[in-house]
C-alpha positions as CSV (number, residue, x, y, z in Angstrom):
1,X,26.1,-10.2,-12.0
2,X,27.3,-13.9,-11.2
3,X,24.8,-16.1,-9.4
4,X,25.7,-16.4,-4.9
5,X,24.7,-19.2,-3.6
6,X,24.1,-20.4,0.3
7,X,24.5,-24.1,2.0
8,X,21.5,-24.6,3.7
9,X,22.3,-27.6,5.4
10,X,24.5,-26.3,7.4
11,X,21.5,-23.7,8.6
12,X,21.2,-24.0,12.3
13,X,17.9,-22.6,12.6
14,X,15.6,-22.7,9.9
15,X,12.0,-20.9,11.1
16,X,8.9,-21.5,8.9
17,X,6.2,-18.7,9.7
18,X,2.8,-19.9,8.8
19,X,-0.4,-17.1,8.7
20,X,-2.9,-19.4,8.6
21,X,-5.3,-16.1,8.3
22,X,-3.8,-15.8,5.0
23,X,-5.8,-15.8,1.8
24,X,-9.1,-17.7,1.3
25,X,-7.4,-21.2,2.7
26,X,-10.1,-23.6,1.0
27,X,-10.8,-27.0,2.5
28,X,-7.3,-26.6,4.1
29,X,-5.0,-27.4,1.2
30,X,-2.7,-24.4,2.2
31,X,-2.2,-25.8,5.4
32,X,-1.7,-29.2,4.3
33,X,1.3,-27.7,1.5
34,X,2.6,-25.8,3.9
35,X,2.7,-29.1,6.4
36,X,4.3,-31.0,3.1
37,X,6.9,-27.9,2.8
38,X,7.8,-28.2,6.4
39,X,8.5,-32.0,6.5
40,X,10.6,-32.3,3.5
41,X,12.5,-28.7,5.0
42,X,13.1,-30.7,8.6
43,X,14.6,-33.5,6.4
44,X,17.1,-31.7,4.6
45,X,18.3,-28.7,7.5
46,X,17.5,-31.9,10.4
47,X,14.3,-32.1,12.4
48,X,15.8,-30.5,15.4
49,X,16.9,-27.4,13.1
50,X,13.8,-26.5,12.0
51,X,10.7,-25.2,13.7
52,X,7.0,-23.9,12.1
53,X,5.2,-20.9,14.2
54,X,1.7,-20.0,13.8
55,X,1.2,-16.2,13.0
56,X,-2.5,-16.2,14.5
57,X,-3.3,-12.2,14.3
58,X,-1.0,-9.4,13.0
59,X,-0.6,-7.7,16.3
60,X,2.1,-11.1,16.8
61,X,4.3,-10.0,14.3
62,X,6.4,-7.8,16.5
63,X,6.4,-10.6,19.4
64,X,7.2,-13.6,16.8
65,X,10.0,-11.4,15.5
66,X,12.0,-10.1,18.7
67,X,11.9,-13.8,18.9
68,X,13.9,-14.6,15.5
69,X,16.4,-12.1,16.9
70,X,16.5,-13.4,20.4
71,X,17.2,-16.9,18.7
72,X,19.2,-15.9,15.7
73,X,17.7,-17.7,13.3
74,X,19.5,-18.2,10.0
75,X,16.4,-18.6,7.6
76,X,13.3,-17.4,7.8
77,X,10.4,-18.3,5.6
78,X,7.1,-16.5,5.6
79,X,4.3,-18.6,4.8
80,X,1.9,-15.7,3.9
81,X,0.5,-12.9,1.5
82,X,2.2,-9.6,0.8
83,X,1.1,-8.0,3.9
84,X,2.6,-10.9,6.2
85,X,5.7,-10.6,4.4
86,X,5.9,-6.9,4.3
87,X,5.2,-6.9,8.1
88,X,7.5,-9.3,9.2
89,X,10.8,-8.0,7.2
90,X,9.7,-4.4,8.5
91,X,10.0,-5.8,12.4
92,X,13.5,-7.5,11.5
93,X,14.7,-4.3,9.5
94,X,13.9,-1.8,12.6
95,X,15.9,-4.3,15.0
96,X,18.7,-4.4,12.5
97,X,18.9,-8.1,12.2
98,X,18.1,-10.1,8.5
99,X,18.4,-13.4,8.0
100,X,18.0,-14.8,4.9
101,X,14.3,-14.6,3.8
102,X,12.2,-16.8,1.2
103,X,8.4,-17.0,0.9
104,X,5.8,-19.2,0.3
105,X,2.8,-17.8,-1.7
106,X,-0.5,-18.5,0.9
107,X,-2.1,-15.1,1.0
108,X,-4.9,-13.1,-0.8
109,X,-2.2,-11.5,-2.9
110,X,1.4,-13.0,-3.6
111,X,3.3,-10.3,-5.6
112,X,6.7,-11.1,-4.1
113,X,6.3,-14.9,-4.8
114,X,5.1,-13.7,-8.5
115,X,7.9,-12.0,-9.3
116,X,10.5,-14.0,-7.4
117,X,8.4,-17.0,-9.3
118,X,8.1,-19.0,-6.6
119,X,5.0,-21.8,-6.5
120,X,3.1,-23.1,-3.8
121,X,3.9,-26.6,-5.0
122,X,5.8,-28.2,-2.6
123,X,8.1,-30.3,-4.3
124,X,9.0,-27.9,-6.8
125,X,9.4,-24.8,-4.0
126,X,11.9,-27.5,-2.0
127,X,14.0,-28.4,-4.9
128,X,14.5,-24.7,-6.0
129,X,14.9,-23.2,-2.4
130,X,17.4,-25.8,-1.1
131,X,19.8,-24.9,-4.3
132,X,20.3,-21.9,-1.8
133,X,20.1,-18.9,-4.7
134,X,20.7,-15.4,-3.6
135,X,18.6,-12.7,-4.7
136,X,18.9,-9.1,-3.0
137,X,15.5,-7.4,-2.6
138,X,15.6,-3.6,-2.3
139,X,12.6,-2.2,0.4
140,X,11.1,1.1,0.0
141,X,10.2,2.8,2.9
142,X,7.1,5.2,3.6
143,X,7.2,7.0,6.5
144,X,9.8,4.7,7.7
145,X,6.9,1.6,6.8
146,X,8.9,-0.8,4.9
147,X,7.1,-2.0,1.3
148,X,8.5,-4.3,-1.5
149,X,6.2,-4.3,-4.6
150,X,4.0,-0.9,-4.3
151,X,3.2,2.2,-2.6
152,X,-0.1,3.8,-3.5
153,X,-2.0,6.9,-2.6
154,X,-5.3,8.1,-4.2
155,X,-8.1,5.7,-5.8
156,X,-6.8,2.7,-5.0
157,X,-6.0,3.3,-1.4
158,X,-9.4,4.5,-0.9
159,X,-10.3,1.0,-1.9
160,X,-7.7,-1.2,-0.1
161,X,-8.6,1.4,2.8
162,X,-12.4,0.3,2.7
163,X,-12.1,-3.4,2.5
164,X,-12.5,-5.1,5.8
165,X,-10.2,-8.7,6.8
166,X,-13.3,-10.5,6.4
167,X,-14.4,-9.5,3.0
168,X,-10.7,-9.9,1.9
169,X,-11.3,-13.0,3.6
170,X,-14.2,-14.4,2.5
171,X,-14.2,-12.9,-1.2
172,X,-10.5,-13.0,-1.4
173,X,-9.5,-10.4,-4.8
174,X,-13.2,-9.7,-6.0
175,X,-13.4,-8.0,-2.3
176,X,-11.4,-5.1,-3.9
177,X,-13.5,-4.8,-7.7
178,X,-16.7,-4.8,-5.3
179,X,-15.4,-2.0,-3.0
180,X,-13.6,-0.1,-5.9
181,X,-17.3,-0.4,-7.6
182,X,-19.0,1.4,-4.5
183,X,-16.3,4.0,-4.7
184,X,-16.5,4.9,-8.3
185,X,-20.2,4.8,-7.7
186,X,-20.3,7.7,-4.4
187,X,-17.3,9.6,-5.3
188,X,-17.5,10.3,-9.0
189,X,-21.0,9.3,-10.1
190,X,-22.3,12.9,-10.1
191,X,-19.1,15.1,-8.9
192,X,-15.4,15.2,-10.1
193,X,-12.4,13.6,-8.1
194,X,-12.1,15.7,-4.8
195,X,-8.7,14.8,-3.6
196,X,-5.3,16.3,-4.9
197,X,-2.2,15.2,-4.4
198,X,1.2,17.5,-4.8
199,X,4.2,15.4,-5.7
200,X,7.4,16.3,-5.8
201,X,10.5,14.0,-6.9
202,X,14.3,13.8,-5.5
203,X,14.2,17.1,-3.4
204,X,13.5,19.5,-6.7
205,X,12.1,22.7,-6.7
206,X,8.9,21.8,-8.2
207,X,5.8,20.6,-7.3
208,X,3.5,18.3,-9.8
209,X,-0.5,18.1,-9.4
210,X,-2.3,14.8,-9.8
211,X,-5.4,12.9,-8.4
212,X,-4.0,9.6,-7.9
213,X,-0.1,8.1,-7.5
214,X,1.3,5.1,-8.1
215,X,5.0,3.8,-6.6
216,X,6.2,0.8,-8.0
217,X,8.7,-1.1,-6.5
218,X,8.1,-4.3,-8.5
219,X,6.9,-5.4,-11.8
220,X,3.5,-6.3,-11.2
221,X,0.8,-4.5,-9.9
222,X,-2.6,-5.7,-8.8
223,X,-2.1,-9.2,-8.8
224,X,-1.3,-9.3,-12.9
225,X,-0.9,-6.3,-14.6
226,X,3.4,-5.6,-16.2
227,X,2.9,-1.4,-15.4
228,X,6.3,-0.1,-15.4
229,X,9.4,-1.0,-18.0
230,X,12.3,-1.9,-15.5
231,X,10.9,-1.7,-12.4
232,X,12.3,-4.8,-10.2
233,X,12.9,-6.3,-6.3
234,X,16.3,-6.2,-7.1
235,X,16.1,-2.4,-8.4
236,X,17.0,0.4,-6.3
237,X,15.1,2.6,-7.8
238,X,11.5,3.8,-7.5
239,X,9.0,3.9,-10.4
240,X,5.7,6.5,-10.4
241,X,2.5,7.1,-12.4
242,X,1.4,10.3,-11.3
243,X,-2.7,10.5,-12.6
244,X,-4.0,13.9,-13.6
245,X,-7.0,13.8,-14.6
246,X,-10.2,13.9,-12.2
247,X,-13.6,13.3,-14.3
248,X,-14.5,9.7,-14.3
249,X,-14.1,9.3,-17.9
250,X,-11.0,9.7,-17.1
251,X,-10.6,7.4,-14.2
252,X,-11.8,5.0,-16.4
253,X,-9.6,5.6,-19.4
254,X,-6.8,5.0,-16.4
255,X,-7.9,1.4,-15.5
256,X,-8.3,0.7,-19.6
257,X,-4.5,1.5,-19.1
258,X,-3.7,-0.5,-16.2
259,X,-5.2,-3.1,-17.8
260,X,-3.6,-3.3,-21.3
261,X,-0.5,-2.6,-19.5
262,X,-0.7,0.8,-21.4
263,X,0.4,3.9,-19.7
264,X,2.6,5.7,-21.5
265,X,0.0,5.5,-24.0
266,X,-1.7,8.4,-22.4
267,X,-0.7,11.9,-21.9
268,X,-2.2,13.0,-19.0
269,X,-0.3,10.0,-16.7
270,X,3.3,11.4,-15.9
271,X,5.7,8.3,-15.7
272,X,9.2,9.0,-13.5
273,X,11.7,7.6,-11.5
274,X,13.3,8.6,-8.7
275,X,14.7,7.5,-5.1
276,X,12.5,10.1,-3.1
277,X,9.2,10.9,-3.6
278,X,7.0,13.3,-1.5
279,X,3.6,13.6,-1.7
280,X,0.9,16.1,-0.1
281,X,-2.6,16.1,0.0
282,X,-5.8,18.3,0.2
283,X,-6.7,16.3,2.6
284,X,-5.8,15.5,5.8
285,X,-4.6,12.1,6.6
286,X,-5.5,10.4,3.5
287,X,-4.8,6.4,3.4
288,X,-2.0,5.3,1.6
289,X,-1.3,1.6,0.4
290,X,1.9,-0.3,0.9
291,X,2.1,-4.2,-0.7
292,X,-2.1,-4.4,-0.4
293,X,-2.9,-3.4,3.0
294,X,-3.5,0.4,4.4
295,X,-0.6,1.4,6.8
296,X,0.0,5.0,7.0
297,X,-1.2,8.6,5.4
298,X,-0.3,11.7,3.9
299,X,1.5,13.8,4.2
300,X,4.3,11.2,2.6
301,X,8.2,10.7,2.2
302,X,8.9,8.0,0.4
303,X,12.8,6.1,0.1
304,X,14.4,3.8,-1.2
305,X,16.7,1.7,1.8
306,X,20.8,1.5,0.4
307,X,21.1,-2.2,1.3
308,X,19.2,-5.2,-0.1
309,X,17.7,-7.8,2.0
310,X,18.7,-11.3,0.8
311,X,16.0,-13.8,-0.4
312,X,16.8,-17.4,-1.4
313,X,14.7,-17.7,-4.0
C-alpha cells in the first residue's frame, strides 16, 4: 500500500490534549515534554493555530470533545495513556466527526504509541509527526465501547477491575502484578477458577467453553509481550486466545505463555480470528477490559468498525 501523506501547515486548528493525571508524571518532566512538544507544534502550524487543553478528570472527555466538533479542529493530539486515547476517539466516533489523530505516549500504559512507535522525545516526535504520514487505525467496538489494542474478559479484567486510579497512580504498572497477586491468592489458592465464559465466533452455530478470553486488536499486550502473529492497528480483523483450563497450575502455565510469547505452544489455549465475537458468562455482569481500564460487562458483542480512523504517525 503506497505511503499518504498530509500538509500540516496548512492545518487551521491543531488541538493538543494534555491528561496531566496520566501515568506516574515524576518531578514534572511529562509536563515539561509535553510543553516542549507544544511550542515547536505552534511554530510550525502558527501560534494562533494551535491550542493545548488540560484533560483534568475523565468525566471531561465528553465536554472537551463536543468542543473539537463545535470548533472543527483538523488535528488532534492526545497527550495521554491508552485509556485517554481510547476515551477520546470513542466521544469523536459517536458524534461522527474524526480529525486526524496522533498521540503522545504520557500514560501508565502506551500500547498505541508502542506500536505506532512513537517516543516521548520531543524533537524526534516533531520531526516525524510534521512529515504528516497517514496510518489508518481500525477500532473494535464492545458493546458499542470503542477499543484499539485489546479487549479482555476473565483473569485479567478481574485485575484491571480491582485496581484503583491511585494505585495505578502511585505504583504505575506494579499496581496490576500486586493486585493480580491478591487475586491468584483468594480465587485459586484453595478452589478452582469459578467463572466460565461461552464464546462463540462470527454468528456460528457453536458455542466454545473457556475460563478466561483474550481480544487482540494490536500486537502487544500488557505493556511488552508480541501474543498474536498478525495482529495490527491497521488490521481489520480481531485476534482471540480463548483459555480453558481452570486449576492454577494451569493459570500459571498461561502467564509462562504470555510471557515467552508462547501460546500456540499449548493445547488447551484456542487461538482464532474473527470480526465478531460473543461472549457469555456464568456470572452476571462480569468486568471486561478494553485498552487497560474496566468499561463494560458481560454479556459481550464484540465488532470490528468498517472504516479506519486516520493517525499521523
Amino acid at each position: 500500500m503506497p505511503v499518504e501523506y498530509v500538509d500540516v501547515k496548512k492545518f487551521k486548528k491543531v488541538v493538543l490534549l494534555y491528561n496531566r493525571n496520566s501515568g506516574k508524571q515524576l518531578f514534572a518532566s511529562m509536563m515539561s515534554k509535553v510543553n516542549e512538544t507544544f511550542k515547536r507544534i505552534k511554530a510550525v502550524v502558527g501560534a494562533k493555530n494551535a491550542e493545548m487543553w488540560d484533560i483534568k478528570y475523565f468525566d471531561q472527555i465528553p465536554e472537551i470533545a463536543q468542543r473539537v466538533v463545535d470548533e472543527q479542529a483538523d488535528w488532534v493530539i492526545i497527550a495521554g495513556g491508552d485509556g485517554t486515547i481510547r476515551a477520546m476517539i470513542e466521544q469523536l466516533a459517536n458524534r461522527k466527526y474524526m480529525p486526524y489523530i496522533s498521540v503522545f505516549p504520557a500514560g501508565t500504559v502506551n500500547l498505541v504509541a508502542k506500536e505506532l512507535l512513537v517516543k516521548s522525545d520531543p524533537e524526534k516526535w516533531c520531526k516525524r509527526m510534521f512529515k504528516g504520514i497517514k496510518s489508518p487505525v481500525y477500532l473494535g467496538r464492545a458493546n458499542g465501547n470503542v477499543f484499539l489494542t485489546v479487549a479482555g474478559v476473565g483473569f485479567d479484567s478481574l485485575v484491571v477491575d480491582n485496581v484503583s486510579e491511585k494505585e495505578k497512580k502511585l505504583l504505575n504498572k506494579l499496581a496490576y502484578v500486586w493486585q493480580g497477586t491478591e487475586i491468584m491468592r483468594k480465587e485459586l489458592l484453595f478452589n478452582n477458577w469459578r467463572y466460565r465464559f461461552q464464546v462463540r465466533f462470527d454468528d456460528e452455530e457453536e458455542w466454545l467453553e473457556g475460563t478466561s478470553v483474550i481480544v487482540g486488536k494490536s500486537r502487544y499486550y500488557a505493556g511488552r509481550y508480541n501474543l498474536f502473529f498478525g495482529a495490527s492497528l491497521s488490521s481489520p480483523q480481531l485476534h482471540v486466545a480463548l483459555f480453558t483450563g481452570d486449576k492454577r497450575s494451569d493459570f500459571i502455565r498461561y502467564a509462562a505463555c504470555i510471557a515467552m510469547e508462547a501460546l500456540t505452544l499449548d493445547n488447551d489455549i484456542i487461538i482464532r480470528k474473527a470480526r465478531k465475537l460473543e461472549i457469555r458468562c456464568n456470572e452476571e455482569n462480569f468486568a471486561a477490559e478494553l485498552d487497560g481500564d474496566a468499561v463494560t460487562t458481560t454479556p459481550l458483542v464484540i465488532e470490528m468498525e468498517p472504516e479506519p480512523v486516520i493517525f499521523l504517525a
